[in-house]
N, CA, C and O atoms as CSV, one atom per row, in Angstrom:
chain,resi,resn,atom,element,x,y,z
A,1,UNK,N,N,-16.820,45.083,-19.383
A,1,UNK,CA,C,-17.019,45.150,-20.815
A,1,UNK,C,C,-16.293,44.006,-21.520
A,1,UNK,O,O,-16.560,43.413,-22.566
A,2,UNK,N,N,-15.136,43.846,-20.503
A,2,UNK,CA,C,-14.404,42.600,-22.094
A,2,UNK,C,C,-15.123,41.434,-21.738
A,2,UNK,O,O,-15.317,40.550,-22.572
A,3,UNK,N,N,-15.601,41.339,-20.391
A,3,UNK,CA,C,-16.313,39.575,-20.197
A,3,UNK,C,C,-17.967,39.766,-21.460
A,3,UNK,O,O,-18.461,39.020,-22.304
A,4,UNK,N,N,-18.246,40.887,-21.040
A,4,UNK,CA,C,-19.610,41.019,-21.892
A,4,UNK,C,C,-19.461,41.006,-23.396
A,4,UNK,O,O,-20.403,40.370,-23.869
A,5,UNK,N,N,-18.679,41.440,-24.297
A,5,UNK,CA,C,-18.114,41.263,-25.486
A,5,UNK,C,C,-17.437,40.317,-26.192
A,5,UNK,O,O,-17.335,40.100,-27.399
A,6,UNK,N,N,-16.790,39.557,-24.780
A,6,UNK,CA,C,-16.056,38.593,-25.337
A,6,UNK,C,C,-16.108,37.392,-26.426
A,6,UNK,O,O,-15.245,37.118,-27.260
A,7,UNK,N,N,-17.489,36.679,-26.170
A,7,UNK,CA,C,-17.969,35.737,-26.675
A,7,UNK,C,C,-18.398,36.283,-28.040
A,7,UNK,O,O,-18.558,35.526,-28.998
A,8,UNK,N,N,-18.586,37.640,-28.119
A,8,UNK,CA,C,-18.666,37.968,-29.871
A,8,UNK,C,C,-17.437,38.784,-30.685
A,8,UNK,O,O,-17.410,39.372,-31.766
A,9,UNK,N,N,-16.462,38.541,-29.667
A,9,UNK,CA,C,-15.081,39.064,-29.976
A,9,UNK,C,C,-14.446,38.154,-30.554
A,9,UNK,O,O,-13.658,38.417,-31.463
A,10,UNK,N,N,-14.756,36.478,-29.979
A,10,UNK,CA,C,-14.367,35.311,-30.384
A,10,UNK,C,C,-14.680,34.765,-31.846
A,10,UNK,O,O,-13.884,34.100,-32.508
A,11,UNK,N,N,-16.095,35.183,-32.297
A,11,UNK,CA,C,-16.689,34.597,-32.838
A,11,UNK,C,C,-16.663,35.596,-34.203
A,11,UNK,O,O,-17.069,35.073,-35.241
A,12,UNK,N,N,-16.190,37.066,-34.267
A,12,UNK,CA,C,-15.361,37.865,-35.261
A,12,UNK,C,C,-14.416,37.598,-35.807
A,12,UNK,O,O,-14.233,38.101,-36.916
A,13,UNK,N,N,-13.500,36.757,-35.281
A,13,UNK,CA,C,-12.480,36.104,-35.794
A,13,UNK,C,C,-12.397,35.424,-36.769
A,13,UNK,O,O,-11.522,35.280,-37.623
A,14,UNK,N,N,-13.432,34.973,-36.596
A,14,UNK,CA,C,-13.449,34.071,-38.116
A,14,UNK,C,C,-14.596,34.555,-39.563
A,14,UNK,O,O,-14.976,33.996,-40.591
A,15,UNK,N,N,-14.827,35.903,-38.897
A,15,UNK,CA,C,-15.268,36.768,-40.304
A,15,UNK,C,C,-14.520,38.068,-40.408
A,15,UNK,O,O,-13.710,38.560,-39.623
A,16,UNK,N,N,-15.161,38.690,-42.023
A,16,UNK,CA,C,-14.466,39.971,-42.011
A,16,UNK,C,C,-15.109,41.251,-41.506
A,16,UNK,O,O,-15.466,42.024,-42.396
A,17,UNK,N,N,-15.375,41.712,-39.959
A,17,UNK,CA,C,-15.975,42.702,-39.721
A,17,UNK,C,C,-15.706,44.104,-40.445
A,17,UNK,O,O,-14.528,44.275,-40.761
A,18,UNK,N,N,-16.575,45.112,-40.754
A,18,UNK,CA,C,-16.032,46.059,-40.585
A,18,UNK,C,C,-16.673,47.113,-39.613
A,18,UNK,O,O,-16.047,48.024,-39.072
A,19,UNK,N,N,-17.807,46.894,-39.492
A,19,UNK,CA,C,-18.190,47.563,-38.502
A,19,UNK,C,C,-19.429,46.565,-37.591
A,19,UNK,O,O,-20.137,45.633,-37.972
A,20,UNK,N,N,-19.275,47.348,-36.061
A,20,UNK,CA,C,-20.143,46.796,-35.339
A,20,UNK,C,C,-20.292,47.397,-33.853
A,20,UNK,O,O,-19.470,47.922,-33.102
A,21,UNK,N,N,-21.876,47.070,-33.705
A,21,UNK,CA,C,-22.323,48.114,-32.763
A,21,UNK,C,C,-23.462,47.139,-31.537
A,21,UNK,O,O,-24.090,46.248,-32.110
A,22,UNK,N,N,-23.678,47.235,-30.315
A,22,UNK,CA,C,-24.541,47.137,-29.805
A,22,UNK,C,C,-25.428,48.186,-29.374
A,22,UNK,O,O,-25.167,49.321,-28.975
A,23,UNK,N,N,-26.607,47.548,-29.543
A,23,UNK,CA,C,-27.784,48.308,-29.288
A,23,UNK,C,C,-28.276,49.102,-27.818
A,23,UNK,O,O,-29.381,49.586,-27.571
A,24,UNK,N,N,-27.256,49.061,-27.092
A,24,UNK,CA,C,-27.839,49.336,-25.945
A,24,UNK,C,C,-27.374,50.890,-25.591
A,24,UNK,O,O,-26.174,50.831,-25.856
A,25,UNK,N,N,-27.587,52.013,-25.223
A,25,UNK,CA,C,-27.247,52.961,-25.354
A,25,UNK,C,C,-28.065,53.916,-25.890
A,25,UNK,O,O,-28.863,54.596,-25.244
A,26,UNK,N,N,-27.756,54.005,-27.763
A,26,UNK,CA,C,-28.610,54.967,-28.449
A,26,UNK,C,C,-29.556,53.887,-29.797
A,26,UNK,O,O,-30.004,54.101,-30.923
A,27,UNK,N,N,-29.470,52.406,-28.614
A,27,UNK,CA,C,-30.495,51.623,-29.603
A,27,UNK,C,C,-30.086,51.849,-31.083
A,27,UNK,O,O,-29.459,52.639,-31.788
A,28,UNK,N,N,-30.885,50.568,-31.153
A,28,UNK,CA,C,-30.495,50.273,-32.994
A,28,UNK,C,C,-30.597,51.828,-33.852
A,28,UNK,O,O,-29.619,52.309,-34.425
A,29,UNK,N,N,-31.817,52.423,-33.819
A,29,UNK,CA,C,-31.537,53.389,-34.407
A,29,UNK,C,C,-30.262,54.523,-34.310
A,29,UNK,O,O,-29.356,54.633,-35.136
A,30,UNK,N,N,-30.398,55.128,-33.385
A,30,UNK,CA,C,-28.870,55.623,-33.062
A,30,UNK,C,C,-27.915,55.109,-33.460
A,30,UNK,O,O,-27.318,55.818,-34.270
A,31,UNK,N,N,-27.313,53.849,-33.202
A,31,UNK,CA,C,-26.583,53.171,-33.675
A,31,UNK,C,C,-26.113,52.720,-35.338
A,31,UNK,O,O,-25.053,52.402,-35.878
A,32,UNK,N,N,-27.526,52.891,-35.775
A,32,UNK,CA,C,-27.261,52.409,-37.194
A,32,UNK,C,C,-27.198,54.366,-37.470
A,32,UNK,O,O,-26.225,54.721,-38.135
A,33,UNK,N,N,-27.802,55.087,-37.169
A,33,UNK,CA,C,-27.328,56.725,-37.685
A,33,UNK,C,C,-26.223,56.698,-37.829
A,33,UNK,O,O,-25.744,56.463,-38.938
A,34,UNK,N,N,-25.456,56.937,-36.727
A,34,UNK,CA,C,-23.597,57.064,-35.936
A,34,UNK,C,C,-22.974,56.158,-37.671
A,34,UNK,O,O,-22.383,56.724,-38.591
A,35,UNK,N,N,-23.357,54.745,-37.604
A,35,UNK,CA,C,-22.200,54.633,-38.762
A,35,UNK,C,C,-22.856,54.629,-39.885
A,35,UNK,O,O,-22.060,54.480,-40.812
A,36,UNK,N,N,-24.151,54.742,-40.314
A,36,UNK,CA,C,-24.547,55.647,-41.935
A,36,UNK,C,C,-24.151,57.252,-42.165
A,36,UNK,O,O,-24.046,57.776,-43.274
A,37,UNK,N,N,-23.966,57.875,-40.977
A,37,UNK,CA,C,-23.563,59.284,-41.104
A,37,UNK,C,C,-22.117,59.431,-41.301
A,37,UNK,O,O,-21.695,60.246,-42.121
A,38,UNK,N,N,-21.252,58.624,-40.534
A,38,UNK,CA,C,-19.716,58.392,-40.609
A,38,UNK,C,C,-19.255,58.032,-41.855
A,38,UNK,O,O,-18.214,58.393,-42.404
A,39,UNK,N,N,-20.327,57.110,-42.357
A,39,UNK,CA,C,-19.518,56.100,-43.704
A,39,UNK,C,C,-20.029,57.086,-44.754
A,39,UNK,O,O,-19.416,56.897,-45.804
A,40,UNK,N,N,-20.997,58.144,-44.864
A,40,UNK,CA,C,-21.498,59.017,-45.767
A,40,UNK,C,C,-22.830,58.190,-46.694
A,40,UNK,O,O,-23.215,58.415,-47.842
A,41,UNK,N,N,-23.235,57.345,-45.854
A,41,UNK,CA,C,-24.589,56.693,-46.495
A,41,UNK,C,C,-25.458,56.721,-45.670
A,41,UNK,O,O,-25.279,56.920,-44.469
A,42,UNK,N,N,-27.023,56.430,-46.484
A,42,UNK,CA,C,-28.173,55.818,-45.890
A,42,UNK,C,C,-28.451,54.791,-45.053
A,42,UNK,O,O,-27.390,54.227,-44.786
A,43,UNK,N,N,-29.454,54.232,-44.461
A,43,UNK,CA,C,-30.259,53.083,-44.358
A,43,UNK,C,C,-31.163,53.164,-44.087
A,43,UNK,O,O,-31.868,54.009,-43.535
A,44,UNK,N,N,-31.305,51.736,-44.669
A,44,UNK,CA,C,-32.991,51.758,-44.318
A,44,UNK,C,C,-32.668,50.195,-43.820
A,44,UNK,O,O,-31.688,49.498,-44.086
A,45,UNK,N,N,-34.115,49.821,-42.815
A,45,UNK,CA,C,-34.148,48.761,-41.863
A,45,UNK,C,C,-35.419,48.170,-42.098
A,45,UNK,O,O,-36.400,48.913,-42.070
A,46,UNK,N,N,-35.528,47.270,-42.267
A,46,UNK,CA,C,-36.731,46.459,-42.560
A,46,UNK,C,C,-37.714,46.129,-41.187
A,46,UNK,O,O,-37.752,44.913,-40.999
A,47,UNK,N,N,-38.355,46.745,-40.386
A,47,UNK,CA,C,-39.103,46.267,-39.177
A,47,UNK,C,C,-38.617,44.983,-38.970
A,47,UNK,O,O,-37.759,44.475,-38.249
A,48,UNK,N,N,-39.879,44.380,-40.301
A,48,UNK,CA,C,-40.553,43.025,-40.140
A,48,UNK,C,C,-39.232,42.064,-39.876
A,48,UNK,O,O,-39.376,41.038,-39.212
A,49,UNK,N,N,-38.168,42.363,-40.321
A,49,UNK,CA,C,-37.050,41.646,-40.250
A,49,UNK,C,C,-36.452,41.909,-38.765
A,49,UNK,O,O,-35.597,41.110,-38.384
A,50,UNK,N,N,-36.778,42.818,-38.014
A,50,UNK,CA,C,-35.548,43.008,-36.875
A,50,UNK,C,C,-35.944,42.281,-35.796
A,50,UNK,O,O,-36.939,42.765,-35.256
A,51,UNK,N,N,-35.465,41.157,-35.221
A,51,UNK,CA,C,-35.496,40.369,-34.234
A,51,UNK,C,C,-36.096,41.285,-33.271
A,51,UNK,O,O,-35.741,42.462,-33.318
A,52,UNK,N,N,-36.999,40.896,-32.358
A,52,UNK,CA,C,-37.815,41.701,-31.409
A,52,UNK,C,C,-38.097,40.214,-29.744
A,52,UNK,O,O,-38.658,39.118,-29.711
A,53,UNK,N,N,-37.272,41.137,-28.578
A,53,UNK,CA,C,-37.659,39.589,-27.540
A,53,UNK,C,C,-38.983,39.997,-27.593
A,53,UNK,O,O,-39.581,41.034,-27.879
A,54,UNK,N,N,-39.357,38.498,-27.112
A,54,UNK,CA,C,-41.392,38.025,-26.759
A,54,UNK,C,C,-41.478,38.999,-25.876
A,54,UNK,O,O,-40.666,39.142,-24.962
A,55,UNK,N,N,-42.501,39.767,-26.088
A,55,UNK,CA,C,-43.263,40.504,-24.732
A,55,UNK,C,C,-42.737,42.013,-25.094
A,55,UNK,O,O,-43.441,42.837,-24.509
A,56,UNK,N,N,-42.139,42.366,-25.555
A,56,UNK,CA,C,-41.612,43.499,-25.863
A,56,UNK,C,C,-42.320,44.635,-26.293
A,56,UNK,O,O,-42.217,45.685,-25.659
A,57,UNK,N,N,-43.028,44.549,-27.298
A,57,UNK,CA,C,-43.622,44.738,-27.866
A,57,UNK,C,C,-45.187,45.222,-27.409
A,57,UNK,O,O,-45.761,46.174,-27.937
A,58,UNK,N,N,-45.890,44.211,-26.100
A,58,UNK,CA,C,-46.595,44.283,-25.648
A,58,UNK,C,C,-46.267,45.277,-24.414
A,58,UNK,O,O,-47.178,45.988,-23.990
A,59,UNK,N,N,-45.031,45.335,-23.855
A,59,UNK,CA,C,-45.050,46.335,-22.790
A,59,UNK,C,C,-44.945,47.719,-23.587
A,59,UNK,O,O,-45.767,48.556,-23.211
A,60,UNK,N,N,-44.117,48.101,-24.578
A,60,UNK,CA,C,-44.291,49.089,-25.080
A,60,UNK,C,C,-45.633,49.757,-25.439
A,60,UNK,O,O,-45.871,50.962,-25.361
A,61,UNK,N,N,-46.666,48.561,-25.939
A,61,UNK,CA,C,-48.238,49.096,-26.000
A,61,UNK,C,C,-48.721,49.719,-24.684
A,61,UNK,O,O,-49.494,50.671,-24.571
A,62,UNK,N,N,-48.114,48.995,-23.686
A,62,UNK,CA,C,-48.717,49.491,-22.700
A,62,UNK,C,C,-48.167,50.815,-21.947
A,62,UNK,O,O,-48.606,51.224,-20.872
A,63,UNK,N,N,-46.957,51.512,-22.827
A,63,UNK,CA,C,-46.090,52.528,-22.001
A,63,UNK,C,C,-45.159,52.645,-21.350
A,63,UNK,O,O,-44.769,53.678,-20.805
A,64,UNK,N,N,-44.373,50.911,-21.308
A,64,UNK,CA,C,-43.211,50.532,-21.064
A,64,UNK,C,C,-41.926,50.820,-21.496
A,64,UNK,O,O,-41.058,49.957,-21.631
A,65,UNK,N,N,-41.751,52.152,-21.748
A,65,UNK,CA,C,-40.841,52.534,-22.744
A,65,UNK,C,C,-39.829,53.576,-21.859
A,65,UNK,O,O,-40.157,54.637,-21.327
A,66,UNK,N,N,-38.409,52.887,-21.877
A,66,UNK,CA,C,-37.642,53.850,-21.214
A,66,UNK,C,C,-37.379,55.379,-21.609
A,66,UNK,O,O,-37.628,55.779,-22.746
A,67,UNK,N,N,-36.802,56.311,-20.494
A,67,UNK,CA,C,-36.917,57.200,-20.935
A,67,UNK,C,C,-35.781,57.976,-21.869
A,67,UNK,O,O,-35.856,59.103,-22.357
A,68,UNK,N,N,-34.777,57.070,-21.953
A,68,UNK,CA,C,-33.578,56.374,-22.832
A,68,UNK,C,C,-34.213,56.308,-24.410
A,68,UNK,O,O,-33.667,56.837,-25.378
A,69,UNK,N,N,-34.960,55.860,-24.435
A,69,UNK,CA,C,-35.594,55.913,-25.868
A,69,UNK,C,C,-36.600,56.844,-26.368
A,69,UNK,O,O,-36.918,56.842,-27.557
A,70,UNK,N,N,-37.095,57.606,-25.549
A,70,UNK,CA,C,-37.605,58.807,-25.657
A,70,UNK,C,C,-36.748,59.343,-26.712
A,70,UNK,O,O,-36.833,59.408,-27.938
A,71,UNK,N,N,-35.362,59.932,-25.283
A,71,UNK,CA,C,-34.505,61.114,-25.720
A,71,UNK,C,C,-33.967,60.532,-27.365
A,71,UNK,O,O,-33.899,61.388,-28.247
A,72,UNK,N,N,-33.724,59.561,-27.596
A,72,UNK,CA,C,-32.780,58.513,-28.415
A,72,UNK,C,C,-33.711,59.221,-29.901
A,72,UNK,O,O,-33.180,59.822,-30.834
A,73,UNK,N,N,-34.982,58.966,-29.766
A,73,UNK,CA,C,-36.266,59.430,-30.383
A,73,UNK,C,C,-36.263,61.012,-31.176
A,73,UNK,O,O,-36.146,61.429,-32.328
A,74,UNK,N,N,-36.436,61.502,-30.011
A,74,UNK,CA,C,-36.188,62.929,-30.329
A,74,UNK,C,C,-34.935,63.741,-30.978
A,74,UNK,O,O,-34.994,64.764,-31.661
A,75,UNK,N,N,-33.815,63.025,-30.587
A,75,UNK,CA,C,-32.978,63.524,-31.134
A,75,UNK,C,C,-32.454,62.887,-31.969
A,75,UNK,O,O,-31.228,62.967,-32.041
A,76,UNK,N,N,-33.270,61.911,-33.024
A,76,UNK,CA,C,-32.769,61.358,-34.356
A,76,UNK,C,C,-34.218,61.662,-35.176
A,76,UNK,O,O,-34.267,61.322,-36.358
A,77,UNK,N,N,-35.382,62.293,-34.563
A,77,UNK,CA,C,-36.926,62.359,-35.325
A,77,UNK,C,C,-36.523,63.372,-36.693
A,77,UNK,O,O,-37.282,63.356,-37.662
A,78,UNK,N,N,-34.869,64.539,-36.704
A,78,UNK,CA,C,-34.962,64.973,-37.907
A,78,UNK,C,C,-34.507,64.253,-38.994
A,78,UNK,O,O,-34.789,64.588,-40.145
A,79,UNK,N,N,-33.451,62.757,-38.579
A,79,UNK,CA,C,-32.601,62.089,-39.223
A,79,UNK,C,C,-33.840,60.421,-39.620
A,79,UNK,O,O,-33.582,59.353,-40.176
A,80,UNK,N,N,-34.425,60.668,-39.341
A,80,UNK,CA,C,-35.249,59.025,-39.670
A,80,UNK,C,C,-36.608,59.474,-40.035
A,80,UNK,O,O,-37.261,60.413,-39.580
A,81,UNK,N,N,-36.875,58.687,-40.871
A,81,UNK,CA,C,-38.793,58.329,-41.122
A,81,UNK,C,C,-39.273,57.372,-41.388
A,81,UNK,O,O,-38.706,56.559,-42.118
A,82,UNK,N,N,-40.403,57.183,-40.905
A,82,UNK,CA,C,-40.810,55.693,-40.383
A,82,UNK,C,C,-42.411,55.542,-41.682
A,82,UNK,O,O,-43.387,56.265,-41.884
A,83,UNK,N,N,-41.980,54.364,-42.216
A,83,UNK,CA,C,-43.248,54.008,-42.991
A,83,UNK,C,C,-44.083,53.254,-41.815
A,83,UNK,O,O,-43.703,52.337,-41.086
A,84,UNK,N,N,-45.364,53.938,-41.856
A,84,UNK,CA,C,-46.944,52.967,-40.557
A,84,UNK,C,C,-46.884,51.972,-41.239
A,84,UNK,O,O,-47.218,51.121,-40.415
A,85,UNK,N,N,-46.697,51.440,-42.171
A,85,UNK,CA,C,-47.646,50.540,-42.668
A,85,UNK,C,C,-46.906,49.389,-41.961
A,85,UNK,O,O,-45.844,49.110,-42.516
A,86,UNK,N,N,-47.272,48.477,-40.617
A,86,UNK,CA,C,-46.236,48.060,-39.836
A,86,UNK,C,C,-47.301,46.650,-39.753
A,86,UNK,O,O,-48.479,46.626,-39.396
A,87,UNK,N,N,-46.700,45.873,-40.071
A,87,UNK,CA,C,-47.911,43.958,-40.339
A,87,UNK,C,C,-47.615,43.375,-38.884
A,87,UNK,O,O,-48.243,42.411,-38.445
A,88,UNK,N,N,-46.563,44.062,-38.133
A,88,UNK,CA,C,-46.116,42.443,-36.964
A,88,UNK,C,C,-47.071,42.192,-35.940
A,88,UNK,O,O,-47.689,43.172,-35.525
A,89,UNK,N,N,-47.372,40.817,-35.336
A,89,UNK,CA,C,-48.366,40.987,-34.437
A,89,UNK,C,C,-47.481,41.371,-32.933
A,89,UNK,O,O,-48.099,41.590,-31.891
């Protein structure tokens, strides 16, 4: 963990964090719940804005979807709602 963190442990230093999370685990959503529920606020996340790697997107069309994000899914579907109206190609 500290070799994997490190390089953005470095690079905190020279801002004012106050909070911060990686996505891997309970994924962005989870993640952004955990500290809107802690801090006693909302969010909301802009799709079109959230960095997505190439191909991603396309394996998920196809059912590529861990089963990590299932559960992640289900147990935030009472805490989130998702506007369709979704433009990205």
């Amino acid at each position: 963990m500290q070799l994997l963190n490190k390089q953005a442990s470095e690079l905190f230093k020279h801002y004012s964090v106050h909070a911060c999370t990686d996505v891997t685990g309970f994924g962005l959503l989870g993640h952004s719940y955990e500290m809107a529920y802690a801090s006693g606020v909302s969010m909301k996340l802009n799709y079109e804005e959230i960095p997505v790697i190439k191909g991603t997107i396309d394996l998920a069309q196809q059912g590529a979807i861990p089963g990590g994000s299932k559960a992640n899914l289900e147990w935030l579907k009472s805490h989130v709602s998702f506007n369709n109206q979704l433009k990205r190609d």
